[in-house]
C-alpha positions in Angstrom: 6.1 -28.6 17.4 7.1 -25.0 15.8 4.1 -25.5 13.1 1.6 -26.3 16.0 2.6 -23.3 17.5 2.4 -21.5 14.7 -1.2 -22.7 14.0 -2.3 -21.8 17.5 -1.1 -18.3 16.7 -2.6 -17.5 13.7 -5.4 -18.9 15.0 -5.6 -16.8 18.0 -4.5 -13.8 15.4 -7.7 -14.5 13.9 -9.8 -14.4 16.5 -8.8 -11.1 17.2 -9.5 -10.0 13.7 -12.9 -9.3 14.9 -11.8 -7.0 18.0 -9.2 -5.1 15.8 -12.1 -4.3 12.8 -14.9 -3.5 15.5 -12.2 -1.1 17.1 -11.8 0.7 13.6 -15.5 1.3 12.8 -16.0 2.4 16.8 -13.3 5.0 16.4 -14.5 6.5 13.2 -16.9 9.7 13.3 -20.6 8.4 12.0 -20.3 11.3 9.0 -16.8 9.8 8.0 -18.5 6.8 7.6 -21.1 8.2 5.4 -18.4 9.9 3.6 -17.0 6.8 2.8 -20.6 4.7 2.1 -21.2 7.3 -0.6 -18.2 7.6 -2.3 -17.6 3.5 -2.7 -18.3 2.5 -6.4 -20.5 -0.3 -7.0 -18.5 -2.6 -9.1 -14.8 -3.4 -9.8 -13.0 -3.7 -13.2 -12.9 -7.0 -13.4 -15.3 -9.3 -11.6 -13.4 -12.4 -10.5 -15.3 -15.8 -10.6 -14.8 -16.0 -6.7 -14.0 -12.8 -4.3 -10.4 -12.9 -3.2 -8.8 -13.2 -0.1 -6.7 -10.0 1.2 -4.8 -9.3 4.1 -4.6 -5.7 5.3 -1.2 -5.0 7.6 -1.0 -2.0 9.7 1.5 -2.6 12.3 3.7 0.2 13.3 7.1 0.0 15.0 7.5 3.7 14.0 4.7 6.7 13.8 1.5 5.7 13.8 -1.0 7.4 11.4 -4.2 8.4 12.7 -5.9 7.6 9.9 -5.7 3.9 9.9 -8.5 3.1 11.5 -10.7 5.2 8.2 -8.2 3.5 5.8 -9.1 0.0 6.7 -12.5 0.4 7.0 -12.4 2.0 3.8 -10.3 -0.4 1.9 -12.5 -3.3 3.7 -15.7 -1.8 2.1 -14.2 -1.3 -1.0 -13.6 -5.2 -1.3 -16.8 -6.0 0.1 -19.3 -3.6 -1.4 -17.9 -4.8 -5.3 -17.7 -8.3 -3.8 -14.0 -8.3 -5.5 -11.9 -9.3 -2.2 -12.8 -10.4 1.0 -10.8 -8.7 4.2 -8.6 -10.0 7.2 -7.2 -7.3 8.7 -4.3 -8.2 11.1 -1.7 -6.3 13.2 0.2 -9.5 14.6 2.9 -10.9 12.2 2.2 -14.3 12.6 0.7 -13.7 9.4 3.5 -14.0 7.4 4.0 -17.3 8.3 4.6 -18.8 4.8 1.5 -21.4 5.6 -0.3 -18.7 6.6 0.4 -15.9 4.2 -0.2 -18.3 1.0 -3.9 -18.6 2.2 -4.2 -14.8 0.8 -4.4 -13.5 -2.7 -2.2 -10.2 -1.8 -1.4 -8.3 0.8 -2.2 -4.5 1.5 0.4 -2.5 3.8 -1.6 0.2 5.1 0.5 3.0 6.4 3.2 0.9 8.2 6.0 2.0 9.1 9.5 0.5 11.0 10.8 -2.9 11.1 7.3 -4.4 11.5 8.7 -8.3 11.6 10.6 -7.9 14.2 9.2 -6.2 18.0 9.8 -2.6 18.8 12.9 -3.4 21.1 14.9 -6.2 20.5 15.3 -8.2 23.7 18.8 -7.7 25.8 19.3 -11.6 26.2 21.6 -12.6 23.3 19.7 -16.0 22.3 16.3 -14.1 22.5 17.3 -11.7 20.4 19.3 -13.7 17.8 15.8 -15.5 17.6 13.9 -12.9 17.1 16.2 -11.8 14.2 16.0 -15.1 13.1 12.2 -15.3 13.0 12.9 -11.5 11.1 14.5 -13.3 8.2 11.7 -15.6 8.0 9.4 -13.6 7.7 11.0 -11.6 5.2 12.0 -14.7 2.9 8.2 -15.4 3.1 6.9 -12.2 1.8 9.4 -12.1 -1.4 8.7 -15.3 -1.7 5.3 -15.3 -1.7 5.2 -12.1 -4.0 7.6 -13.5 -6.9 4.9 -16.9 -6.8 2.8 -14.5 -8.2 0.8 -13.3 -5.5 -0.2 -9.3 -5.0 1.6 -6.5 -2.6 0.1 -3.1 -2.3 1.4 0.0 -0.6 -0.7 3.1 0.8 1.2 6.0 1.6 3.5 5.1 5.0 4.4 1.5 3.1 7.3 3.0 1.9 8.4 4.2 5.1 8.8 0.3 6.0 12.0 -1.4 6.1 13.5 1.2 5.2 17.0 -0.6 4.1 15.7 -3.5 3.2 16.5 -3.6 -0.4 14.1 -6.0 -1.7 11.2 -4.7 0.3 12.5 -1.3 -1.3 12.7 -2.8 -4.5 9.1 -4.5 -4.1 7.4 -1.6 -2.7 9.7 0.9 -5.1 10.5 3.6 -3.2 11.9 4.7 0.0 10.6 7.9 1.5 12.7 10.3 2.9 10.7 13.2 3.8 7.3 14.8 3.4 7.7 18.8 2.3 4.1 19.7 1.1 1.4 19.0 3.5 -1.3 21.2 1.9 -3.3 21.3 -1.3 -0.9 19.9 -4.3 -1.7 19.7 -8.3 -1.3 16.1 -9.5 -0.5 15.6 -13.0 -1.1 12.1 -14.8 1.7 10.4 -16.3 -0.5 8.2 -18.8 -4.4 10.0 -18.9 -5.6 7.3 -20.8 -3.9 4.4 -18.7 -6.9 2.0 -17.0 -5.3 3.0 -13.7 -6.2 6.7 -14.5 -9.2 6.9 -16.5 -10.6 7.2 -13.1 -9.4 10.7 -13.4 -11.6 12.0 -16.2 -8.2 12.6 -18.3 -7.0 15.6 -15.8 -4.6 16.2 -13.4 -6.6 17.1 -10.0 -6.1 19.1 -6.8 -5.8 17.2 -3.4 -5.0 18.6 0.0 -2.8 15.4 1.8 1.1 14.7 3.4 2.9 14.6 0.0 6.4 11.9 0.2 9.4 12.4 -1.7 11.7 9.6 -2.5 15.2 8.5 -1.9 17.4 9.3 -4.7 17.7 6.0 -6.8 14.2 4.6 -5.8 11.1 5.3 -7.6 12.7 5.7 -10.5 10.3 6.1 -14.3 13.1 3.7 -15.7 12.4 0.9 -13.1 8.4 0.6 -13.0 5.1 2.0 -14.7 4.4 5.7 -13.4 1.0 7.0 -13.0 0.9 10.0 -10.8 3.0 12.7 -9.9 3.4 16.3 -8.8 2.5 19.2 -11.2 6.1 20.3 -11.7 4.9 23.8 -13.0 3.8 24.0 -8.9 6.1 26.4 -7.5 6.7 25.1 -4.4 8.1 22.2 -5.8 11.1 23.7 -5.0 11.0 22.6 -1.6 12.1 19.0 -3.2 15.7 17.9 -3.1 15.6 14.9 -5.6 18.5 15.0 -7.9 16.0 13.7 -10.9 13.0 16.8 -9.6 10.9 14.0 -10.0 7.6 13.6 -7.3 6.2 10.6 -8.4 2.9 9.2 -6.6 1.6 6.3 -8.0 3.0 3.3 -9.6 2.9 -0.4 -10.8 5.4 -2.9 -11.3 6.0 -6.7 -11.8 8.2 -8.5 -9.3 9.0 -11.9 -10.0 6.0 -14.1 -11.2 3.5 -11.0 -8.9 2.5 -7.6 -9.2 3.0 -4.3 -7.1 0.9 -0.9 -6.9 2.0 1.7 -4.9 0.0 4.7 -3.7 1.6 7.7 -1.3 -1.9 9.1 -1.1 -3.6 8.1 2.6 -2.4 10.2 5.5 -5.3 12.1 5.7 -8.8 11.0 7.0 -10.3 12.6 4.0 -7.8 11.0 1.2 -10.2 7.6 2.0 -14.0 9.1 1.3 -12.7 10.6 -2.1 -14.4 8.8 -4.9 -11.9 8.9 -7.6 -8.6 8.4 -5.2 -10.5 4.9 -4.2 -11.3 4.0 -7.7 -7.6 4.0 -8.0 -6.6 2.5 -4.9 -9.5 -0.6 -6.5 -7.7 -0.5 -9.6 -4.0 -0.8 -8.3 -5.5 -3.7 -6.3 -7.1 -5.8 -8.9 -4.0 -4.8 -11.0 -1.9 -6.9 -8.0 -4.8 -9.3 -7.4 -4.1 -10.5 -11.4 -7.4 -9.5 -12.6 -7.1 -6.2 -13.9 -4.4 -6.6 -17.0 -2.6 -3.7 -18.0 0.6 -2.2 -19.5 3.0 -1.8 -16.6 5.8 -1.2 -18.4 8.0 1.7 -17.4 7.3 4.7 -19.9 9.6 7.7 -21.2 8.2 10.6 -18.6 8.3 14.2 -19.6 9.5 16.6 -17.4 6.8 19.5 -18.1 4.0 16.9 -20.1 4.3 13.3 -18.5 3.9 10.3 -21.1 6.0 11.2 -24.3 
């Protein structure tokens, strides 16, 4: 009975795939959406023989980004105009339903943010809510689960303001934010120009204007995972940064189990999602945690002033 039920849900969370994706391109300024036409790149990194399947999350059980609605059209045309992934974009957690979440080849969290298994109160009724904590765990077990089978998990920007003490989301996702100090124009510095991730950069660090994270102390750390992008220490208002390390990373990869993670905290912005080479990364990082883009994501030596030593 529970896995009829189940199957009528994520059926009817299907159906409203449609209504949720129509919603986003309705709400989106016709010159953002030619923004974002002309800065989508023709073709991936690696062409797989058949597109894949991705599910993009954005439920919120905490702030809610404005910018969602640009970020999923965005990453959905990114799939669809190299023909490297195919989209369902979803808001009801049904879909992490372990029968339902294996039909995908990775999963995007697109500025999430709360305890976005569970609702947004828990019910006052004792066996209500012990069954909604319940289903919680589930859903959780299902997504580490799925992940260390060798499936893909990708973060934009409010992903890691998700589960907050959930270690092995933490641990997945790699860092835990804890604060935005810079929202302005920053200098990023690459960690590894000549990583695949990266070459999309030209070889040079680059200027961006966009809500800039920092992390928990003891998460995002260079020791644990591959780091691609980080504040220009040299900035001077660094300084606003309490890390004990002084260490702003951005952008990462990692392995998890038999999968792979990218992580990037670019994306509160409208803007952050019509820049060319900031979506060539976000398509790398994805086929990275697809399993089609093979790199070295093993964690380098990082140099305070120089990055990769």
């Amino acid at each position: 009975m529970k896995r009829v039920s189940i199957a009528i849900s994520f059926a009817l969370a299907i159906v409203q795939v449609l209504r949720v994706v129509t919603a986003c391109v309705a709400d989106i300024d016709p010159e953002v959406m030619n923004r974002i036409k002309r800065a989508l790149p023709a073709s991936g990194f690696e062409a797989p023989s058949d597109p894949h399947r991705v599910l993009i999350f954005t439920k919120t059980n905490g702030f809610r980004h404005d910018s969602i609605p640009v970020g999923v059209v965005a990453l959905t045309r990114l799939g669809s105009t190299t023909g490297i992934y195919e989209i369902v974009h979803s808001e009801d957690d049904v879909m992490f339903e372990p029968e339902n979440l294996n039909t995908f080849d990775a999963v995007i969290m697109l500025n999430t943010t709360g305890e976005v298994f569970r609702p947004k109160s828990l019910p006052d009724d004792p066996q209500e809510r012990d069954a909604a904590l319940q289903r919680e765990n589930r859903l959780k077990k299902s997504l580490v689960d799925y992940v260390k089978s060798g499936k893909g998990l990708v973060g934009v920007h409010s992903a890691t303001d998700t589960y907050k003490n959930w270690k092995a989301y933490n641990e997945m996702m790699g860092g835990v934010c804890v604060g935005h100090p810079w929202h302005t124009e920053v200098p990023i510095r690459l960690l590894d120009a000549s990583h695949p991730l990266n070459a999309v950069f030209g070889g040079r660090g680059f200027m961006i204007k966009d809500e800039i994270y920092q992390f928990r102390d003891g998460t995002a750390r260079p020791q644990d995972r591959r780091m691609l992008l980080s504040l220009n220490p040299d900035w001077e208002p660094i300084s606003k940064g309490t890390r004990e390390d002084g260490f702003y990373p951005l952008s990462w990869i990692a392995q998890y189990g038999n999968g792979r993670t990218f992580y990037c905290a670019l994306g509160h912005r409208d803007e952050t999602y019509s820049n060319p080479a900031v979506l060539r990364h976000y398509l790398a990082g994805i086929q990275y945690a697809l399993g089609d883009l093979a790199v070295d994501d093993a964690p380098i030596v990082i140099d305070k002033q120089g990055g990769k030593q």
